[in-house]
N, C-alpha and C positions, 0 to 999 in steps of 0.2 A: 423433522424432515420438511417439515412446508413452510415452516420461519428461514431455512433454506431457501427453498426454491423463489418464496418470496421475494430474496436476497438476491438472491442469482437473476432473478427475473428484470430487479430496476437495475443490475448490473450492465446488464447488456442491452434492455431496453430505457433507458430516463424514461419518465413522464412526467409533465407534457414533453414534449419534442421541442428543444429551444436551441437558438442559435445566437450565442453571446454579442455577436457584431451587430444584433438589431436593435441590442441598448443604446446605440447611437441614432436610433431613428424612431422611436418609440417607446413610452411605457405602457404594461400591459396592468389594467387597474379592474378591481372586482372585489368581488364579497367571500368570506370575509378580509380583515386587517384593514381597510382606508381607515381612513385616521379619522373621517369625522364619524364616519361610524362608531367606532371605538369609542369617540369623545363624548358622542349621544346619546349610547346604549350602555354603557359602560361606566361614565365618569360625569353621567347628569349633566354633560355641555360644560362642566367646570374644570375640566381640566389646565391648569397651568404649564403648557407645553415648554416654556423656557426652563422649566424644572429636569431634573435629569428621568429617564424613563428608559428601563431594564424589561425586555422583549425579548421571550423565546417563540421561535418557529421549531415548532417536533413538528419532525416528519416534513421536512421544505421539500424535498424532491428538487426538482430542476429550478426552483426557486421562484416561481411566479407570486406570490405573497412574502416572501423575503425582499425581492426588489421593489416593489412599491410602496412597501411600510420602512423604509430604510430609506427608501428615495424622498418620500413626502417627509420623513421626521427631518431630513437634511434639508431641505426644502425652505423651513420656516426657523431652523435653528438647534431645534431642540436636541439636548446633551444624550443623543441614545446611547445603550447599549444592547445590541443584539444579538442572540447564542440562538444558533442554525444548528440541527439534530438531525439525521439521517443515515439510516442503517448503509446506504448505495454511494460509492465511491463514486461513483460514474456518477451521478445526478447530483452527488458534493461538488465536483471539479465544473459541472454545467453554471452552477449557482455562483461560485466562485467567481468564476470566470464573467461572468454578466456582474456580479459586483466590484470586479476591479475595471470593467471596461467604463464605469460610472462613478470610480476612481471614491466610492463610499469608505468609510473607516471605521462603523461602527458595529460594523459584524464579523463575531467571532463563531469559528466552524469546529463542528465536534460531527468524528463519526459516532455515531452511534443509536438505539435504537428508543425507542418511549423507555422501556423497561429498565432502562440503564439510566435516567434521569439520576434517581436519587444515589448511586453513588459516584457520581461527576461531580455533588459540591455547588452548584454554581449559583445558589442561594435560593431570595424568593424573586418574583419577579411581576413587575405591576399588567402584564396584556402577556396571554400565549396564544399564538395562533395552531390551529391543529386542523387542518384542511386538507380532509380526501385520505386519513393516515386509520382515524378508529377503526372503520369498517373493513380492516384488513389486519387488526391486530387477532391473535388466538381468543384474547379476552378484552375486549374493548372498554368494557366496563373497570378492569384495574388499570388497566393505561388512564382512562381519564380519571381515575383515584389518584395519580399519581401525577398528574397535571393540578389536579387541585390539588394536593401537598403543596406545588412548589408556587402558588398561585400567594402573593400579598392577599392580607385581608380585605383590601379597598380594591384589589383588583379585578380585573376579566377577562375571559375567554372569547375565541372566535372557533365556531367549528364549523367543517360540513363534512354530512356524512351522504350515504346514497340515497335516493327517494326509489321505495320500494316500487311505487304503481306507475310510476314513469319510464322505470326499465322494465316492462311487460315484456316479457321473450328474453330477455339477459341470460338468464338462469334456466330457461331448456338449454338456447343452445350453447352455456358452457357446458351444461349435463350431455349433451349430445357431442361435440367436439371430446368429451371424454371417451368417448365410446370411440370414436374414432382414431384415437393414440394416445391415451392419456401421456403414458412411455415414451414418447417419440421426441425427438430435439426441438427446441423451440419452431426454428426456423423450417421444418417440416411442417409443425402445429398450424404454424402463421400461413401455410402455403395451402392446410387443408381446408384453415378456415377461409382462405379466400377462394377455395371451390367452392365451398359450400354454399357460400354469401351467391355467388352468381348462377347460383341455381334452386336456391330457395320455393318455396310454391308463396304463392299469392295469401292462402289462408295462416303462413306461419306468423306467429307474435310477433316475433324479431321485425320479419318484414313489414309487419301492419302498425309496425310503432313509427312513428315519425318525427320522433325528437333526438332520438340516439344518432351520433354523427360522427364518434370520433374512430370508428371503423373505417372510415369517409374522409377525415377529416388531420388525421394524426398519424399516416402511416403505421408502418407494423407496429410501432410502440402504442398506439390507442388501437390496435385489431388483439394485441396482446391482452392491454390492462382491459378491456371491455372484454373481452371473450375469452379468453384464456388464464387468467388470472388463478390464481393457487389457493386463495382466500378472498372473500369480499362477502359481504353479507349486505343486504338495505335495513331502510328502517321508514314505518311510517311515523306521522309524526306524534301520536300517544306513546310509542314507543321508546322514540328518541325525548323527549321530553320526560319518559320515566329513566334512562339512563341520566339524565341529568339530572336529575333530583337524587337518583341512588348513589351518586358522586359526590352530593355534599352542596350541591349548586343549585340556584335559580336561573330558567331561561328567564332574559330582559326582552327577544323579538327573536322574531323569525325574517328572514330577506330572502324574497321583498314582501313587505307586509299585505299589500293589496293583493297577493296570489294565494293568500291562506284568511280572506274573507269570502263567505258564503255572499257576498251582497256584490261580489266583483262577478259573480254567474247566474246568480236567481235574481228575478224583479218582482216574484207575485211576493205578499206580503204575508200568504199562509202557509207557504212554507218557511220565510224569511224569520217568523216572528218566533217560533220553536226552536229553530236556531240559535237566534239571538241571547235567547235566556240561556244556553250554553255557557260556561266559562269560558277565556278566552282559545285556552289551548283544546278545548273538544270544537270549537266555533273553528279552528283553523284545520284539526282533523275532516271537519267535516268537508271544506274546504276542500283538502287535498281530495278527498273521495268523488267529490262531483269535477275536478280538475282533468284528474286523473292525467296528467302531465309534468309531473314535479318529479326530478330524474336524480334531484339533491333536493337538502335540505338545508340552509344556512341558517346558524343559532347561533345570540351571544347569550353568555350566561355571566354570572357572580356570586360568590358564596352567598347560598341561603342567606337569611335575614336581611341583604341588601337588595333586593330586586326593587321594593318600591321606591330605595334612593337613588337609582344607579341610571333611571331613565331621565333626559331631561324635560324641564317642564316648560310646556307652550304659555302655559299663563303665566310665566313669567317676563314682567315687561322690559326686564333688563337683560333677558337674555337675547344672542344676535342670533338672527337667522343666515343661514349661508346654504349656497345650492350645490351641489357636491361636481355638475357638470354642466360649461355654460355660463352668463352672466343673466340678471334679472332683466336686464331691457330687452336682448334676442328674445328671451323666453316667451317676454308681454306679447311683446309684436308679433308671434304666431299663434297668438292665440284669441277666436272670435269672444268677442264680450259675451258671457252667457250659452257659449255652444258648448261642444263637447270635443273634448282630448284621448285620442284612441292611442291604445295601448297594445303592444303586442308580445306574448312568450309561448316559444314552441305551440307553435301555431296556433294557439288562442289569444283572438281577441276582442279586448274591453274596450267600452266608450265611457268617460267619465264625466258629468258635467261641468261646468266650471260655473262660478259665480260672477257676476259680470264688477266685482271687485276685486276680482283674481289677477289680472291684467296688473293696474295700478298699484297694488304691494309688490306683485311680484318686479316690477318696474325699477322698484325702490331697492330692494333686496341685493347688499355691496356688500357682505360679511363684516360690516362693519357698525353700519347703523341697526339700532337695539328697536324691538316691537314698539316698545315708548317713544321712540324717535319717529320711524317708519307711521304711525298713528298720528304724531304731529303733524309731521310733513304732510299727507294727506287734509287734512282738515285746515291745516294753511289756506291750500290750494282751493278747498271746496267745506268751508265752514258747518253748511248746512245740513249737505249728504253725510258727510265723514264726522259722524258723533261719537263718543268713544265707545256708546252702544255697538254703532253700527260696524264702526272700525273692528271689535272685541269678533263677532260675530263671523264679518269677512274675514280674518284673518286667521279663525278657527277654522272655518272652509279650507280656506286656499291651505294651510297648515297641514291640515289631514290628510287632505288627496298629494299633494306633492311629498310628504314623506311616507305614505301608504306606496308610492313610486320608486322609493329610495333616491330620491333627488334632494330633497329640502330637509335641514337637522339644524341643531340648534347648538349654539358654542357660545363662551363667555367674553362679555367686553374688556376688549386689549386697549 
């Protein structure tokens, strides 16, 4: 009955809310699926994109992750092919419709649901995206059993699922709007909870949270999926990290990294330091606890035994740096030699230092020229300063903080 109504729900609502005519004036790009993500967390930067590369989207919904990993692999050439899965007619023809308006060819449309993967056939496949679909399956945990089935062994995963401590109030007032008609027609449901919303008390969660927005923000179809919803559960992130292990998988990162370090909120160094001896994934729990703003969770993963291959390596001098938004000269140029780079998410925010070598890599920085190269060029320029010591050092700096941002990743030379 509720794998129903779940049905019935993206039927009449899609989510997000997309309007296919705005593929001509915009792509809409995020985490997970961009491609250098994929390439960095996934495939150690070595991906050979001129290769042919087999992409499923379970669960695309109106297709915001479908269009931009079909748009970039068309982009640079590469032979995709990609199988879009979706229980919702209505959210298949949204998706559709935004992929023919950008006249793509490399995706092929299947209704149907996670569950039904494995008797579709439609082999193994090197990257599946699975965004915003687990936390609404009966069993989230065989669904993504069942994405790792169809997963190559060199392959990875992109997921997000809900962040439990960032929807603070979610989950009264669906409990409450149930008390209100659970029974009642959608478009009823949608009309009570927009009483409700404007008459709230000052002390309730819901209201006191201030990162939830697509009540606000998405018409009826995000007052629906955010408050009305039939199934949806959160996760924190020990949680979600043992779902992925009990699937057969290792997480490779969390996005964006810098929001799941304890050292992006605290500065004394007795608390910092307890922390720190933490493994990585209790260090990014703990994180989320002192955040307490993280409303999703974005994690790639890869079958167990590859996680320490599968990230790419900074100290490698042949591998290219590239910035995911932006070019390296804008970037320098606003930024003081040595000051500090604020940062901002659902309403918190970081100042980060920068190294007053930060500037002149990032300068450098065309997705084309290799750390080796970028280290030359420097020390051309300034023989004395720019030693390969010192070169090695700044550029672990500038490295760290700008991928800890999800801007800077690392890809192989073309």
């Amino acid at each position: 009955m509720t794998d129903d109504r779940v049905r019935e729900q993206y039927e009449a609502y899609p989510y997000p809310p997309r309007d296919p005519r705005d593929e001509t004036k915009r792509l809409i790009e995020g985490s997970p699926s961009h491609r250098l993500e994929i390439d960095h967390y996934l495939f150690a930067g070595q991906r050979d994109w001129q290769l042919p590369f087999r992409a499923l989207v379970a669960g695309g919904g109106t297709g915001d992750g479908l269009v931009m990993l079909a748009q970039q692999l068309a982009d640079i050439g590469c032979p995709a092919e990609i199988h879009y899965l979706d229980l919702s007619h209505a959210s298949r023809n949204i998706a559709e419709a935004r992929i023919r308006t950008r006249e793509l060819r490399s995706v092929t449309f299947h209704a149907a649901a996670i569950e039904d993967l494995p008797r579709l056939g439609l082999g193994e496949f090197d990257y599946i995206d699975c965004c915003g679909v687990l936390h609404h399956l009966a069993d989230p945990l065989a669904g993504l059993r069942i994405l790792r089935e169809a997963l190559s062994p060199e392959g990875g995963i992109g997921l997000m699922v809900y962040g439990e401590l960032g929807r603070s109030g979610v989950y009264p007032m669906q409990d409450l709007l149930r008390m209100l008609g659970e029974n009642d027609p959608a478009e009823k449901r949608i009309e009570t909870a927009k009483r409700l919303l404007r008459q709230l008390p000052a002390t309730n969660l819901f209201a006191r949270n201030p990162v939830l927005g697509d009540h606000l923000q998405a018409g009826d179809a995000g007052i629906h999926d955010l408050l009305l919803h039939a199934r949806d559960r959160a996760y924190r992130v020990g949680e979600l990290v043992a779902l992925i292990d009990a699937a057969g998988l290792a997480p490779t990162a969390l996005i964006e990294p810098w929001r799941y370090d304890p050292a992006s909120y605290l500065a004394d160094p007795k608390l910092l330091t307890p922390l720190n001896a933490l493994d990585r994934w209790q260090r990014a729990a703990a994180a989320e606890l002192l955040a307490g703003n993280l409303k999703t969770h974005i994690a790639y993963a890869v079958p167990k035994g590859r996680a320490t291959l599968a990230v790419a390596d900074a100290e490698d001098p042949a591998a290219v740096p590239v910035l995911k938004d932006g070019n390296g000269v804008e970037l320098a140029r606003g930024l003081r030699p040595g000051g500090k780079l604020t940062v901002k998410a659902d309403g918190y925010e970081a100042r980060f230092p920068t190294s007053t070598g930060t500037g002149p890599i990032l300068a450098l920085i065309d997705g084309q020229r290799s750390i080796a190269l970028i280290g030359a060029l420097l020390a051309e320029q300034d023989p004395k300063r720019w030693t390969p010591v010192h070169f090695a050092a700044e550029f672990a700096a500038t490295y760290r903080l700008f991928n800890a941002l999800n801007r800077l990743f690392l890809t192989r030379a073309r």
